[in-house]
C-alpha positions as CSV (number, residue, x, y, z in Angstrom):
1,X,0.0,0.0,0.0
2,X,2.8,2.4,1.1
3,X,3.9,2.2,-3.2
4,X,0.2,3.7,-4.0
5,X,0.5,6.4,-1.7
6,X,3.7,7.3,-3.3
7,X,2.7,7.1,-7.0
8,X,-0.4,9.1,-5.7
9,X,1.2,12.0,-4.4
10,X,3.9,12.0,-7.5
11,X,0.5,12.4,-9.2
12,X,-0.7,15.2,-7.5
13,X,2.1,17.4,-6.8
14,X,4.4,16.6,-10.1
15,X,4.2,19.0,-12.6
16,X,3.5,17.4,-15.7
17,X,2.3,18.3,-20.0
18,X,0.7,16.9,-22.3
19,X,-0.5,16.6,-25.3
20,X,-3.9,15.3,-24.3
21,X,-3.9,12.1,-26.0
22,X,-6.3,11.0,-22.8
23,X,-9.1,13.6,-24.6
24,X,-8.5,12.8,-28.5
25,X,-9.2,9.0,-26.4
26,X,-7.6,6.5,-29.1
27,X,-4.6,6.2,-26.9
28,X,-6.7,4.5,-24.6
29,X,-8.6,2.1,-26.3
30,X,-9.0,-2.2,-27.0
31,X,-5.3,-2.9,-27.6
32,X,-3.4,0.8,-26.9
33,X,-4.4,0.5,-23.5
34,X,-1.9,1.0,-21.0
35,X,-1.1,-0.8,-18.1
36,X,-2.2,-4.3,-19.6
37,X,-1.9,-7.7,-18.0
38,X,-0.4,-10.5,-19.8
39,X,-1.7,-14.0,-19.2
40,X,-0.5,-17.3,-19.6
41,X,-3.6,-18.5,-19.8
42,X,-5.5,-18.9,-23.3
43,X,-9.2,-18.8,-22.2
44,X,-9.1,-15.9,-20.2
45,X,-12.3,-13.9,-21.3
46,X,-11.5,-9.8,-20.3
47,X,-14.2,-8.2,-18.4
48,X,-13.9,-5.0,-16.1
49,X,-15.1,-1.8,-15.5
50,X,-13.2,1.5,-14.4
51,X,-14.0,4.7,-13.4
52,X,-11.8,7.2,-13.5
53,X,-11.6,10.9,-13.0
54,X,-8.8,13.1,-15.0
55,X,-7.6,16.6,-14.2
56,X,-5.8,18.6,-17.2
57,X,-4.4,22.5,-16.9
58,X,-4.1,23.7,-20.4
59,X,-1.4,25.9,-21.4
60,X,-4.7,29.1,-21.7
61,X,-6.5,29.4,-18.7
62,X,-9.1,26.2,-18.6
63,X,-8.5,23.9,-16.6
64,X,-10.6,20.6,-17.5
65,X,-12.2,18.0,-15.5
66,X,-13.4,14.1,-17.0
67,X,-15.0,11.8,-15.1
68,X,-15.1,8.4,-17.2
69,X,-17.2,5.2,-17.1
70,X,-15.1,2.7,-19.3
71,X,-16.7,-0.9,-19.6
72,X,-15.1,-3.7,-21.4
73,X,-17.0,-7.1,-22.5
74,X,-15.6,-10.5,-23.2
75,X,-17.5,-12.0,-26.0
76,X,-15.7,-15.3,-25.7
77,X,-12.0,-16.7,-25.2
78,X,-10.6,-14.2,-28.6
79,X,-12.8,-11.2,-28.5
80,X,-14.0,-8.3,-26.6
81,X,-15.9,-5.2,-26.8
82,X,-15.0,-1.8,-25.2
83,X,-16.7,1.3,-24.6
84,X,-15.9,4.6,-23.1
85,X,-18.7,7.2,-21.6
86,X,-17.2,10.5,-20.7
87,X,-18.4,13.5,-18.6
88,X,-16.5,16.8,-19.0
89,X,-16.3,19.7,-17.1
90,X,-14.1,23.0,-18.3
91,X,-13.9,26.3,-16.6
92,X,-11.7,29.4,-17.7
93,X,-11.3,33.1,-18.2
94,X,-14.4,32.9,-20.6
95,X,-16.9,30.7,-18.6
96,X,-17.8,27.2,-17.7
97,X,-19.3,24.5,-19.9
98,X,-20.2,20.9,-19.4
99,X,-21.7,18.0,-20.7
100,X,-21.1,14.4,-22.4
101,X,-18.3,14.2,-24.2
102,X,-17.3,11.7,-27.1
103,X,-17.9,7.7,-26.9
104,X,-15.5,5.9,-27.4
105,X,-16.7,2.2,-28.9
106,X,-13.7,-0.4,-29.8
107,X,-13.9,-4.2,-30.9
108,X,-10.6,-6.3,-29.5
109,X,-9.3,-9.9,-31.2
110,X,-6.8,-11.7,-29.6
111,X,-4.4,-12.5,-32.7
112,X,-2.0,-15.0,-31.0
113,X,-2.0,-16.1,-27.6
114,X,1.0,-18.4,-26.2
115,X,3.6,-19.4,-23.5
116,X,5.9,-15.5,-24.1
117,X,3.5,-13.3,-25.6
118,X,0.1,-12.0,-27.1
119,X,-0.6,-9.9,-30.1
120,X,-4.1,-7.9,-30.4
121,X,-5.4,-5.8,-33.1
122,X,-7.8,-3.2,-32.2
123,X,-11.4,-1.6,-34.7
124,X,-12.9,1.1,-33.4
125,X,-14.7,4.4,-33.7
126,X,-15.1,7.8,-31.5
127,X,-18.7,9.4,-31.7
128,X,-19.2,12.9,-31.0
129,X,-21.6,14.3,-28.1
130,X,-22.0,17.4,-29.7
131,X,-20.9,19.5,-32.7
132,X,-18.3,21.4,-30.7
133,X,-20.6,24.4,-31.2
134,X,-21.0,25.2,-27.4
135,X,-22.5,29.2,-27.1
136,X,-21.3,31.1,-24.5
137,X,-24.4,32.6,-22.1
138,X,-26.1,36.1,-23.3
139,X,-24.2,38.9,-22.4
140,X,-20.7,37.2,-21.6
141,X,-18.1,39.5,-22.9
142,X,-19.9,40.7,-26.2
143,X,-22.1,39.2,-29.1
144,X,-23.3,35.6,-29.2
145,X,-20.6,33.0,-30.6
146,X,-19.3,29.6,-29.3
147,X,-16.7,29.0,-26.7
148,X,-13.5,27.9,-28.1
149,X,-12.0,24.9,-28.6
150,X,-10.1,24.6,-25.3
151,X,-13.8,25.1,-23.5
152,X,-15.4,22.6,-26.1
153,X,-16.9,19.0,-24.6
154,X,-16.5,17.4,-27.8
155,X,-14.0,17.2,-30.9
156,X,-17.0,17.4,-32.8
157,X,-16.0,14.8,-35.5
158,X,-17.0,11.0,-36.5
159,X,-13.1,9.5,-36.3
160,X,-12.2,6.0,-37.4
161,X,-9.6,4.2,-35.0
162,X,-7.1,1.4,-35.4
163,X,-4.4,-0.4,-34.0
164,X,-2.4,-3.4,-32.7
165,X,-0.5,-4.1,-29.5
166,X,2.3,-6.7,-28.4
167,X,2.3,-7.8,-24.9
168,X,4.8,-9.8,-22.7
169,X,5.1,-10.2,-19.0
170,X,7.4,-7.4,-19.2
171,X,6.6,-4.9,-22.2
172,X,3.8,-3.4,-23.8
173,X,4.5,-2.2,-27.6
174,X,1.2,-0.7,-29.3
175,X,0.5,1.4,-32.3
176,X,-2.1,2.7,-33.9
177,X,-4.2,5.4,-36.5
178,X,-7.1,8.3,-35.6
179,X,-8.7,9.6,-38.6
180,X,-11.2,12.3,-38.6
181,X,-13.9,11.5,-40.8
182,X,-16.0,14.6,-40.3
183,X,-15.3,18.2,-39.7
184,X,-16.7,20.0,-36.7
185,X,-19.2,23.3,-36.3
186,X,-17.2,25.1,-34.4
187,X,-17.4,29.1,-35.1
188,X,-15.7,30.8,-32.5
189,X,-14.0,33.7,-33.6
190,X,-11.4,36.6,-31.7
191,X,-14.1,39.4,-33.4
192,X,-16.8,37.9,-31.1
193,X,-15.4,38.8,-27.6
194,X,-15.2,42.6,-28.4
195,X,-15.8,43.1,-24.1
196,X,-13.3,40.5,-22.9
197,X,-10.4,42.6,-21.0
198,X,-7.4,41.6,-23.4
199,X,-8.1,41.3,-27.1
200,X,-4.5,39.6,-26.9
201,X,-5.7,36.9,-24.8
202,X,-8.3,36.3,-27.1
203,X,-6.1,35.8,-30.3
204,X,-4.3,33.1,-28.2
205,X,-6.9,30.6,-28.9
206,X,-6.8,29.1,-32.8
207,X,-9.5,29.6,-34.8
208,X,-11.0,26.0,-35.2
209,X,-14.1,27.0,-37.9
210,X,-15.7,23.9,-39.3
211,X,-12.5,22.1,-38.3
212,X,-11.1,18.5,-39.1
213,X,-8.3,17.1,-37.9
214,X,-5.3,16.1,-39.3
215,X,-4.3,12.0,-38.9
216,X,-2.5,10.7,-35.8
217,X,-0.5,8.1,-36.1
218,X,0.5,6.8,-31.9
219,X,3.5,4.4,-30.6
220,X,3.6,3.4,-26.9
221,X,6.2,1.5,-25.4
222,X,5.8,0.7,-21.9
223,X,7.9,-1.5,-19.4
224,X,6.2,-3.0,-16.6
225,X,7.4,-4.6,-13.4
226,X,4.8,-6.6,-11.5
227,X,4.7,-7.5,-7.6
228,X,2.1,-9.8,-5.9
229,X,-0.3,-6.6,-5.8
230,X,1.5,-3.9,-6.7
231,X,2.9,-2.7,-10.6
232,X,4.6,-0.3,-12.0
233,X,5.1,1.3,-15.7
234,X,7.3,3.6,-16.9
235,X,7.1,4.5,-20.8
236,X,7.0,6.9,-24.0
237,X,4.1,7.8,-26.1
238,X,5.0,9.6,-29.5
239,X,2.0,11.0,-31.8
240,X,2.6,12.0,-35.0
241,X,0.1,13.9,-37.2
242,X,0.9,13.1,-40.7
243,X,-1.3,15.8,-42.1
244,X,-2.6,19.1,-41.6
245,X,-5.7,20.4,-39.8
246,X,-8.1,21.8,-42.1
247,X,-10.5,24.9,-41.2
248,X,-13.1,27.2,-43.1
249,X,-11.2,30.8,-43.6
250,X,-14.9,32.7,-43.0
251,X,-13.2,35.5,-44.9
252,X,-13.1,34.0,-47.8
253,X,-15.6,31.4,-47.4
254,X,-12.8,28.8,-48.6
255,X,-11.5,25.9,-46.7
256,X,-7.1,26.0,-45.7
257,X,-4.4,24.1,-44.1
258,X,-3.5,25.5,-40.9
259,X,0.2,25.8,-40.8
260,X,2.3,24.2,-37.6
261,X,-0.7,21.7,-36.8
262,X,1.7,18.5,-38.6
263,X,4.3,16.8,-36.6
264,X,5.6,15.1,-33.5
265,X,3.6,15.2,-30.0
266,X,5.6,12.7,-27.7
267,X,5.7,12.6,-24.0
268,X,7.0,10.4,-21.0
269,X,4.7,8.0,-18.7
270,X,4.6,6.6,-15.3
271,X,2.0,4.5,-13.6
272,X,0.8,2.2,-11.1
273,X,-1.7,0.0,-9.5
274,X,-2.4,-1.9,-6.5
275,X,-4.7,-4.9,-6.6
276,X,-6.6,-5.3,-3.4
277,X,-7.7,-8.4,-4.3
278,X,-8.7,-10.2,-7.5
279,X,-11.3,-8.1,-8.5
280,X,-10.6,-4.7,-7.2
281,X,-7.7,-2.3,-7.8
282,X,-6.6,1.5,-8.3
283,X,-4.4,2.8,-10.7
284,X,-2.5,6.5,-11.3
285,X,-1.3,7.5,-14.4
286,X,0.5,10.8,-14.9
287,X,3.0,12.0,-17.6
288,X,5.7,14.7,-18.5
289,X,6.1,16.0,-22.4
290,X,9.0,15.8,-24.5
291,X,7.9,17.5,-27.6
292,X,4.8,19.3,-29.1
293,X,3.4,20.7,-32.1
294,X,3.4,24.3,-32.6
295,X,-0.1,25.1,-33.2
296,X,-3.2,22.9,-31.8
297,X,-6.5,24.0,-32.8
298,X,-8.5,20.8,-31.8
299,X,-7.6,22.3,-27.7
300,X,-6.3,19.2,-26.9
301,X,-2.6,20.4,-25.5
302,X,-2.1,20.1,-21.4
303,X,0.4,21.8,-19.3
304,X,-0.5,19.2,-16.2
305,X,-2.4,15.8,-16.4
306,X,-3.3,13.4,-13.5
307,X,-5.6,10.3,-13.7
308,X,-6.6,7.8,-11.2
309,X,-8.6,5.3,-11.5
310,X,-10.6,2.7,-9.4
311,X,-10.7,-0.8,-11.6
312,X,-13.3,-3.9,-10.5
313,X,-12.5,-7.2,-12.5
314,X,-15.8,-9.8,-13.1
């Protein structure tokens, strides 16, 4: 117990950034999970359920709260089904919003399964909650017009997600794609907060109008050490973006590549866990970044993350 009290207060009181990959949410799902067990044993059939709540200061002034109910299903000895429900709080210089965010849905097949190893391949999809077209309240710092994206519940897009993992007692190699199938409705715009104190705060925020994201492409390489109860993880998670963002200019009614939004987001993991017995456990996760990209306007950068979770196996 004395190691989760340690990780727990590293979580807390570390100062960590981010890229956000927790948010975007593909990171996290069927076979990019982190933290997974490996088993010896062939018919094991996957079920859980964790709850976990998230805390992420931005590198603007919101500072975001999600509190996520993530189920997973074992159809039978090969397969299993996940899904992600996420509530999200944000609060900031401009306001507070809240709602559902974006489910996250992901079919699992277990490849190969032997003595050393296992090897997973992950299908899955991200539905948006909402449009990311979020209104600030009447009379909040000028004219009517949506909260940025930073202050936004929900990407806003349909994405398609895929990916593979191999597992051994000791490591955790994964990899996979996010593509944004759909653009979101998004409008907010620096013109629209004419009352706000500092027009330069304002401009800080990208302009993300009828945005879609550019496509991710994640590693994560992980190496675990595993006690009778107790685990720990340290690791690295690069994500590249292999192509621009793409937004509606509303000056000229025509759609452009938003410059700086391509390459490498990568940062540094630890986590832990402690299994009270065999079917509960908690888990932290917290992170530090390496690298980012130079312009984000999907608001998913972090300045400080912390997670920890409460895990009950079935």
């Amino acid at each position: 117990m004395k190691y989760l009290t340690l990780l727990t207060c590293l979580a807390l009181n570390f100062h960590l950034l981010g890229q956000g990959c927790s948010d975007a949410g593909f990171c996290t799902m069927g076979a990019m999970k982190p933290d997974q067990n490996y088993s010896k044993r062939i018919d094991l059939k996957l079920r859980s359920v964790e709850l976990s709540a998230y805390r992420g200061t931005t590198t603007l002034s919101p500072i975001i709260y999600v509190y996520t109910a993530d189920v997973t299903i074992g159809v039978n000895d090969y397969n299993f089904f996940q899904v992600k429900v996420p509530y999200q709080m944000t609060t900031g210089n401009f306001g507070k919003t809240e709602g559902l965010s974006d489910i996250s849905l992901a079919w699992t097949r277990q490849l190969v399964t032997n003595e050393n190893y296992s090897i997973s391949a992950t299908l899955g999809a991200k539905i948006p909650s909402n449009d990311s077209d979020i209104d600030r309240p009447d009379g909040a710092f000028g004219s009517d017009g949506d909260f940025p994206m930073y202050q936004q519940v929900s990407l806003g897009s349909y994405d398609l997600v895929a990916g593979g993992s191999f597992i051994t007692d000791e490591w955790l190699i994964a990899t996979g794609v996010q593509v944004a199938l759909t653009e979101n409705k998004n409008d907010f715009r620096w013109g629209q907060w004419p009352e706000y104190p500092s027009i330069e705060y304002v401009e800080k925020y990208a302009l993300a109008n009828n945005l879609k994201r550019g496509t991710d492409i994640m590693l994560r390489v992980e190496r675990n050490f595993r006690f009778t109860n107790f685990n720990f993880n340290v690791g690295v998670l690069p994500i590249y973006r292999i192509t621009h963002d793409e937004r509606l200019d509303f000056n000229t009614n025509e759609r452009i590549k938003i410059d700086g939004t391509t390459g490498l987001a990568a940062s540094v993991l630890i986590g832990g866990g402690y299994r009270f017995n065999v079917n509960n456990g908690v888990r932290v996760l917290f992170g530090r970044k390496l690298t980012q990209r130079k312009v984000n306007p999907d608001g998913l950068t972090r300045h400080a993350v912390q997670t920890i979770s409460y895990i009950y196996r079935f």
